[in-house]
N, C-alpha and C positions, 0 to 999 in steps of 0.2 A: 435535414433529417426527414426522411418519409413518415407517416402517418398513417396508421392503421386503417383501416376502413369502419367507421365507427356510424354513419347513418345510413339508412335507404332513404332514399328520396322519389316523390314521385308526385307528376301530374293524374289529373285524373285519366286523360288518357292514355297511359302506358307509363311501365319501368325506365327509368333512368340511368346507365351506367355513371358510375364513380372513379372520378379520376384520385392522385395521388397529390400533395403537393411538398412545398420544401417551407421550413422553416425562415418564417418572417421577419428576425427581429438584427437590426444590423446596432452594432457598439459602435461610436462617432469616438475618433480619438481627438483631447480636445486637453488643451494645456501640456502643449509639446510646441518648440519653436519648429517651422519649416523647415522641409529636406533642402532646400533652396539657399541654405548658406555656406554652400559646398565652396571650400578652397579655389580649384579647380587648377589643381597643380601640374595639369598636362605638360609636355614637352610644345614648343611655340615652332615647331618644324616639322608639323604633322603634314605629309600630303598624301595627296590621294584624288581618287575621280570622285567629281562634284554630280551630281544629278539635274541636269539644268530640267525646265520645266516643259510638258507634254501639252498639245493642243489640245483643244476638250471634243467629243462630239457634238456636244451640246452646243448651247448658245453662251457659257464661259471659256474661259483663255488664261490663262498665267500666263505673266513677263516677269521675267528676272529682275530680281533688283539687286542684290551684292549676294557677298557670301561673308560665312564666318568659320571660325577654325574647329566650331563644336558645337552643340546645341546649348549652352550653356549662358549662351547672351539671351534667349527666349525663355528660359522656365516660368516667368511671374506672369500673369496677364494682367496683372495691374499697371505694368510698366506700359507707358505708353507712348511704345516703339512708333504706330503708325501716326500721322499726324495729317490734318487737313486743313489750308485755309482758303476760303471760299472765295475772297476779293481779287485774289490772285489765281484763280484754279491749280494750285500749288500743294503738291503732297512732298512729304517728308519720309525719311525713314529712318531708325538710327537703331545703329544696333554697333555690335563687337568687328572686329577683322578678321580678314585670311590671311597667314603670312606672304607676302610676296604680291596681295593683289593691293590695288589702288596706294601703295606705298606703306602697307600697313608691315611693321617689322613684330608686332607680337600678337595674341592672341586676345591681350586687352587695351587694345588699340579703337578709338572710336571713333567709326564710320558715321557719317552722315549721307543718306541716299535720296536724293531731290528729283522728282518728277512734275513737269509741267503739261506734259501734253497726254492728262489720265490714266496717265500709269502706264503708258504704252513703252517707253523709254527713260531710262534712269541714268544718274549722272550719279557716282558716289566719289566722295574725298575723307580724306581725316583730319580730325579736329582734335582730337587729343590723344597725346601717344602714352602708352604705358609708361610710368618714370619706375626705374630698377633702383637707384640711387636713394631717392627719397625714403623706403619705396614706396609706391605704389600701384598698385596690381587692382585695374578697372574691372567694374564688373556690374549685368544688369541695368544697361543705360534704356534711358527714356525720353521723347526729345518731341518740342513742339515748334513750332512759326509762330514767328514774333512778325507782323506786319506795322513797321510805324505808319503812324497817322497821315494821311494822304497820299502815302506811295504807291505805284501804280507800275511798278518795273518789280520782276520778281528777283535779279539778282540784286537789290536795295533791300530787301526780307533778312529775315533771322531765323536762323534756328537753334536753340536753345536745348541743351542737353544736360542730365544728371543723371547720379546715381551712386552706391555706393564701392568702395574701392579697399583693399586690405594690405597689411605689410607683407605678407608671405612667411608668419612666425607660425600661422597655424591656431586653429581656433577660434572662437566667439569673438576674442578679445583680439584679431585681427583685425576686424573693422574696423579701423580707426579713426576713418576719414570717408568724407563725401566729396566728389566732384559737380563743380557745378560749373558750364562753360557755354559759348554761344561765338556767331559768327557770322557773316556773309554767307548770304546761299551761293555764291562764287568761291567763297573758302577764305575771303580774308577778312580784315579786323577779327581775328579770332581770339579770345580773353577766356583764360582757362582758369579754374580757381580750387584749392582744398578748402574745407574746414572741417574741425575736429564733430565727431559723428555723433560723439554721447553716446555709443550705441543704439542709434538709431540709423535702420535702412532706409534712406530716402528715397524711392522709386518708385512710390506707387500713384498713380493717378495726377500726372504731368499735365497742365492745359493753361493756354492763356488767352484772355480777355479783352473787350474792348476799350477797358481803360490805361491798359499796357501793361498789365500784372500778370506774371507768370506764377503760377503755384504748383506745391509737390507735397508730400505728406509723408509721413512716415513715423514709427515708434520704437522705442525701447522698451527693454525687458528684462526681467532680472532672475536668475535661473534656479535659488533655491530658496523658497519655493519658486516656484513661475509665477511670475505676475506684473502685472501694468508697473513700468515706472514713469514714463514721459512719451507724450505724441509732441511732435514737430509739424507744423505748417511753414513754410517756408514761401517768404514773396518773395520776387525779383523783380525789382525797376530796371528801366534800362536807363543807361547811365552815358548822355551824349558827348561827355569831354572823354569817359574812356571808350567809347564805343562797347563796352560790357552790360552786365547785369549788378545792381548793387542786391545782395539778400540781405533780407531780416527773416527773424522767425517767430512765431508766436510758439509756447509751447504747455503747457499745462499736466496735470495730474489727476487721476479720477479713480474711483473705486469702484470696485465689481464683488460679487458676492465669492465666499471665498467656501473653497471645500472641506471635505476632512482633510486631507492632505496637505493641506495650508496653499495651495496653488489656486488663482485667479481663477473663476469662471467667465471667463472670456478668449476667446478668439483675438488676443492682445494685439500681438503683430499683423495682423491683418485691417490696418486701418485706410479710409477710400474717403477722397473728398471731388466736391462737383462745383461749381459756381455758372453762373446764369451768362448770360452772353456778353452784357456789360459791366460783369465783375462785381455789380453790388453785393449781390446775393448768393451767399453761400453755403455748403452743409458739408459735415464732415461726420462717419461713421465707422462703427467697428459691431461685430458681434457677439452678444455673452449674455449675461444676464445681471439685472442693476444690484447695487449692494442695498437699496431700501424700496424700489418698487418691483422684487424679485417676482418675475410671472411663471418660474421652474420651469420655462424654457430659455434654448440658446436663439435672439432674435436683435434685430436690427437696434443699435442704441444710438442717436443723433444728436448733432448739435448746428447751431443753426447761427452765422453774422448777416448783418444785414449793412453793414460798414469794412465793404471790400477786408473784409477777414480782419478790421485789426482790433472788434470783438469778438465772443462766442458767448450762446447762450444752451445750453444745454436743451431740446426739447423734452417735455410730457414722454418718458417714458411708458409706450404702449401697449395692450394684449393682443395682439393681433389675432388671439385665437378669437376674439368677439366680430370679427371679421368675416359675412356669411359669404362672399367671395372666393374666403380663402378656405375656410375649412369644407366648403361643398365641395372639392377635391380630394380631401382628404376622409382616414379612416377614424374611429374614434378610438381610443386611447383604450389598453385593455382591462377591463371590467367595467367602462366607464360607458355612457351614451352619445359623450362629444368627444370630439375633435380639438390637438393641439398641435399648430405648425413648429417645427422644426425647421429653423434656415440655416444650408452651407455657412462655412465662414469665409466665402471671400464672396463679394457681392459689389456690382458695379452698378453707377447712377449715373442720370444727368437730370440737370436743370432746365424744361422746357419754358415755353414762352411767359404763361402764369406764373412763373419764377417757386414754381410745385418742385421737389424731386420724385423723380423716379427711378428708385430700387431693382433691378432685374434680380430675381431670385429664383434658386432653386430650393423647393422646398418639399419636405419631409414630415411624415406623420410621428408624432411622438409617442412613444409606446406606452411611460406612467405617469404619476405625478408621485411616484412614491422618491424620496432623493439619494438612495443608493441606483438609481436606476435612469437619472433624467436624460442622460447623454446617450441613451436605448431610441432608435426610433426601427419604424418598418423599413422593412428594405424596399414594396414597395406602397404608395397610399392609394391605390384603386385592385380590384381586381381584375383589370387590364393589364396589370403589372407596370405601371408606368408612375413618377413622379410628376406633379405639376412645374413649369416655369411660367414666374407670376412676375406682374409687374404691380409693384405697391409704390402708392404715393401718396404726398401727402393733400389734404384738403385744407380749406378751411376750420375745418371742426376737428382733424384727426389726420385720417387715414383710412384709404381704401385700399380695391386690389381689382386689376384683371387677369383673367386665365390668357394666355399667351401661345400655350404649346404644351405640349408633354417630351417625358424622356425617361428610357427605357433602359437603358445599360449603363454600367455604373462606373466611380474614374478606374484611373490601375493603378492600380498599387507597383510601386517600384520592379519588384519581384514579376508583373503578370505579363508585362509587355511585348517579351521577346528584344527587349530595346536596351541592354546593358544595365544599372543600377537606375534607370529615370523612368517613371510615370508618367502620367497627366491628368485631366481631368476634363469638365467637360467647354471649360474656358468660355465660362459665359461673358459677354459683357454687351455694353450699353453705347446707343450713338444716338446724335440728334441731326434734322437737319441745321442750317447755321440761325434761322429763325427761332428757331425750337417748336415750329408749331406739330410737326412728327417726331416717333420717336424709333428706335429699333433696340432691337437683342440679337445677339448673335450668339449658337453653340455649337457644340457639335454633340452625334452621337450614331448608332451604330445601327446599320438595320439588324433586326432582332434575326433573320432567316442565315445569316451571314456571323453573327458572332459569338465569341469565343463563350461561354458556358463556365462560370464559375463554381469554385468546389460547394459553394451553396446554391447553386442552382439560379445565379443570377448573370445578366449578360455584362458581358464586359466590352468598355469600348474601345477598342482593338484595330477597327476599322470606321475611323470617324470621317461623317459625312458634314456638312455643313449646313445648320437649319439659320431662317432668320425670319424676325416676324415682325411687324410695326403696327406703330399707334397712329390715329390722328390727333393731337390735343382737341382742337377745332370744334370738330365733327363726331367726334366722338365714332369714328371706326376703325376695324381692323384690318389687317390681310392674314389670311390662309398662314399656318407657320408655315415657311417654304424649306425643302429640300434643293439647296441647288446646285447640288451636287454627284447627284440620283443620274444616272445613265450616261455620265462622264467620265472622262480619264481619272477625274481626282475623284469619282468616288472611292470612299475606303481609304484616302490617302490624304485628308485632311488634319496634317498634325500643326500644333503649337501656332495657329491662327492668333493673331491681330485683327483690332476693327478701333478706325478713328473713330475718335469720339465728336466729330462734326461729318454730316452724310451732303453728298452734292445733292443740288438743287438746278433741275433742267430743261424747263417748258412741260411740267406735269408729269418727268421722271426723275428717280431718286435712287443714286447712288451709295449704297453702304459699301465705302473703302476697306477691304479687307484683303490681310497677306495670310499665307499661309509660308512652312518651312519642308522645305526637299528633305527628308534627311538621310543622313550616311547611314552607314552599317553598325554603328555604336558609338556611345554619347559625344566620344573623342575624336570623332570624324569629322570633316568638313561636313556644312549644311548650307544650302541655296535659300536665299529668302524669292519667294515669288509673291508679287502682286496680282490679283485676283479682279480681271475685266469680266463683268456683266453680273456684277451681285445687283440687282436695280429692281424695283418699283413701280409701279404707274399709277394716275391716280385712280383707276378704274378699281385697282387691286386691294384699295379700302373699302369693305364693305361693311354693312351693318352688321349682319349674322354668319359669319366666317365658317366654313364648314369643319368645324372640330369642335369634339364637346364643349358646352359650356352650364354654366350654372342654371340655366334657366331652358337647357332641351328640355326635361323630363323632371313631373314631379310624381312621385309615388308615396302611398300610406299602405301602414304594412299592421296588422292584429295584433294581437296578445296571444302569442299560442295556447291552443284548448285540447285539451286541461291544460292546468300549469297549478302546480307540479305534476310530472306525468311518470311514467316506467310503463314505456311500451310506444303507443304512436301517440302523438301529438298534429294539429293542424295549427296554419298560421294563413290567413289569407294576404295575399297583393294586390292592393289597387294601383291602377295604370291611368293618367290623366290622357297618355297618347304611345302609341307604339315604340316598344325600346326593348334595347336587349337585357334579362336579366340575370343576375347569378345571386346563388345564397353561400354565405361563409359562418362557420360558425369557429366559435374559439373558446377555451378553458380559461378558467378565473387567473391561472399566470400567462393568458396571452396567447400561448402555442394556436394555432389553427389544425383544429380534427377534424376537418370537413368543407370542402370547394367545390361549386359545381355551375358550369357556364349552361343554364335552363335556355338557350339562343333567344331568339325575337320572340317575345309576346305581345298580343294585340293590347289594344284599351283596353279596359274593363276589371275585370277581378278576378284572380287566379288562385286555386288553393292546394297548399303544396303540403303533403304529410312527410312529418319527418319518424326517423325509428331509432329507437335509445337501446337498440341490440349492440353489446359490449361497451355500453358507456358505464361509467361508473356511477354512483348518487353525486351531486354537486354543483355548483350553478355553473351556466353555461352562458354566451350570448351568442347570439344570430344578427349576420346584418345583412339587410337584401339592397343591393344595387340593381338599379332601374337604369339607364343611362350613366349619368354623372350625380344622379341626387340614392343616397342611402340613408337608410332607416336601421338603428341599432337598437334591440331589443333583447332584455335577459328573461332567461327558462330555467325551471328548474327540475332535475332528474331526482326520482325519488330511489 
């Protein structure tokens, strides 16, 4: 909604034009299970031309690795399709079928796609076929390498796949069952298995360890009200009289603070777990807000084993808004002077070498602390227009955070895409290399000159590029977030991306394995999985002071406007520690924004800016001046 023109502003020397803007505040929809448990009742004789993959200009490449009968084997990014293991230079990939390709006769038929020579060349077979009979109708699969201890031949490897599977009756109450299955990377000894699901989707966040433990995770829910009933952890041993996997599950119960509506305040189904390299150490998460240390935000809730999963202890639930890392990105909260993050609900980690997790988040300004309102955040938290992606982890004392990257256009919504009934979002997630001593994020998003414009005035990512950005534990440095995807064939065409969650390691270059998906002409169509050669690193490319904002460009202190109370003009000075661009926003006691304005680069020093209360009404107001990355929030009042 546009906004009157309600101040003049001005330096001392000369008038300033006054732009327009759009209204701030985006509603989070939150206690609603996923669009993600679509039947997927297509016809299994769909064909059609497949899109194989384009050479890049640049210095990446796509190689094919299988196909599938629909986009519908990739919707979660939690499932984790891509897989890496390091002792073997051995990548995996597992996903759905195409009728008629590598022997696959249905649509939930499960591929397994193995590469050993970097993804240059793929080999894929099937390991578990759809059962009609039973039935069973796959869906969603996740699939890692199992390397037993001493082996040194890659087709003596495993790959281990889950996920969950439905009768074809239609509805929630389809899910009946989980598959869990594994096999020679040659395709034999293959041991396939059901168990009853509880209603729970096990698919999220698949990895296995160096003690030979495979783990998966996943949760139920219960639909009136909506709320937590049970998380599943699920281990798998390998089991050498049957050549399979034996599973157990750990599973438990937990409480989240609950609404008017009687529905959970939590991001229920959305549960992600990580463990360390040799399995001891682990953590498993979901996001909501606790039912007795309620912070009235929706933010990371953990639990922590330190005995290869077969306890848990709940961590210290924490404020992260006490976090000067995290909220120096963000805006303060409306009528208020601070800042409160707001985290997506699906959020992906790993376990570096300090056996620390690390969170990749995308996070959002909260709009109040009043609680008909807490699920309100800004659509964006700077006024740059961009949200922060943060990497939070834990310390000895807590928890901290670093700024990683920005991002600028927002998921789509089913309806925005031009792409049948399916969405996406911006599929962040997390990779380590096999040490853990770096770390990375991968997303996507859109250049802003290039995308679609939404009916509120925000960009939509339409045309997703691929960014990725890494840590050093070590060293303590970063890299540049990178685009790398910017001047290539795949830019703009980077949909429904994968990234292992283990990064090669290669004489001081660093591979983050990531696939992306070709897609058809609508959901139902055939989809190409492509592998992504030259996502890589160097270590030149860790540096201390990365060139993108961060918490510590720019510090600014900003006056008490004089007068105050005022009707007419009022001054506010800016002090500048070092040259930065700045802009002033002001906004009414319910938050709206009546006034933005980008004042470009100002030197050091002190700058005074008069404001004018021509057609404002009596009533408090606040102003926040952005310097760089650091703001000052200050209220005024109009008499």
């Amino acid at each position: 909604m546009k906004k009157g023109l309600l101040f003049a502003l001005a330096l001392s020397v000369g008038t300033l034009a006054i732009g327009q803007n759009v209204s701030k505040l985006h509603h989070n929809t939150i206690n609603c299970k996923p669009v993600t448990t679509k039947m997927d009742f297509q016809k299994d004789d769909i064909a059609g031309p497949i899109k194989t993959s384009a050479q890049t200009k640049g210095v990446i490449s796509g190689s094919d690795i299988g196909f599938s009968n629909n986009i519908y084997t990739a919707l979660v990014e939690s499932q984790s399709a891509l897989s890496y293991n390091a002792s073997l230079n051995l990548l995996s990939y597992t996903h759905r079928g195409k009728v008629g390709d590598n022997g696959a006769t249905s649509s939930g038929d499960i591929m397994v796609s193995t590469s050993s020579n970097d993804g240059a060349t793929w080999s894929t077979s099937l390991y578990l076929a759809d059962d009609a009979t039973a039935p069973h109708y796959n869906r969603y699969p996740g699939g890692v390498i199992y390397n037993p201890a001493g082996n040194t031949t890659v087709s003596d490897a495993y790959v281990v796949y889950s996920g969950p599977s439905h009768d074809g009756s239609g509805g929630n109450n389809a899910w009946n069952a989980n598959f869990f299955g594994s096999g020679k990377v040659d395709a034999t000894n293959i041991v396939n298995q059901y168990f009853p699901s509880n209603g729970a989707f096990i698919r999220n966040s698949m990895q296995t360890t160096d003690d030979g433990k495979v783990h998966i995770i996943g949760a139920s829910t219960i639909d009136a009200p909506y709320s937590h009933d049970s998380t599943y952890v699920y281990t798998g041993t390998f089991n050498s009289t049957t050549n399979g996997f034996d599973w157990t599950s750990y599973n438990f119960h937990t409480d989240f603070s609950v609404g008017s509506d009687g529905g959970v305040n939590a991001y229920a189904w959305f549960w992600e777990t990580a463990f360390s390299k040799d399995g001891t150490v682990g953590y498993m998460w979901t996001i909501g807000r606790d039912a007795v240390n309620d912070y009235l935000s929706f933010m990371p809730i953990v639990w922590k084993t330190t005995n290869s999963g077969t306890t848990w202890t709940k961590m210290p639930v924490f404020d992260f808004s006490t976090v000067a890392n995290i909220t120096a990105h963000l805006r303060p909260m409306g009528g208020s002077t601070y800042a409160r993050p707001a985290f997506n609900n699906k959020i992906e980690g790993i376990v570096d070498v300090n056996n620390e997790l690390h969170l990749m988040c995308y996070v959002k300004s909260a709009f109040s602390s009043n609680l008909d309102s807490l699920d309100y955040t800004y659509f964006y938290s700077t006024n740059l227009k961009t949200n922060p992606i943060m990497d939070i982890f834990t310390t000895s004392t807590g928890w901290d955070a670093r700024h990683l990257g920005d991002i600028a256009s927002f998921e789509v919504a089913d309806d925005e895409g031009n792409y049948g009934d399916q969405g996406w979002d911006l599929r962040l997630q997390a990779s380590r290399t096999d040490d853990g001593t770096k770390v990375f994020a991968t997303w996507t998003d859109s250049d802003t000159n290039n995308a679609w414009t939404g009916a509120n005035g925000t960009f939509i990512n339409v045309l997703p590029d691929l960014y990725v950005a890494g840590y050093d534990v070590v060293n303590d440095l970063r890299t540049n977030p990178t685009n790398f995807t910017f001047g290539t064939a795949f830019e703009g065409d980077f949909f429904f991306h994968y990234t292992s969650d283990v990064a090669k390691t290669d004489n001081g270059i660093y591979t983050v394995h990531t696939s992306k998906i070709n897609l058809g002409a609508d959901p139902l169509q055939p989809v190409t999985h492509v592998y992504m050669n030259g996502i890589t690193f160097t270590d030149a490319d860790f540096i201390s002071n990365p060139g993108f904002k961060s918490s510590i460009d720019n510090k600014v202190s900003v006056s008490q406007n004089r007068p105050n109370p005022f009707n007419g003009n009022t001054q506010i000075d800016i002090n500048l520690d070092k040259a930065a661009n700045v802009s002033v926003e002001v906004i009414n006691i319910t938050g709206q924004t009546v006034y933005s304005m980008n004042l470009g680069r100002k030197a050091s020093g002190t700058h005074t800016v008069n404001l004018n209360s021509n057609n404002l009404s009596s009533g408090i107001y606040f102003y926040t001046v952005t310097a760089g990355t650091s703001q000052v929030t200050k209220k005024m009042i109009v008499k």
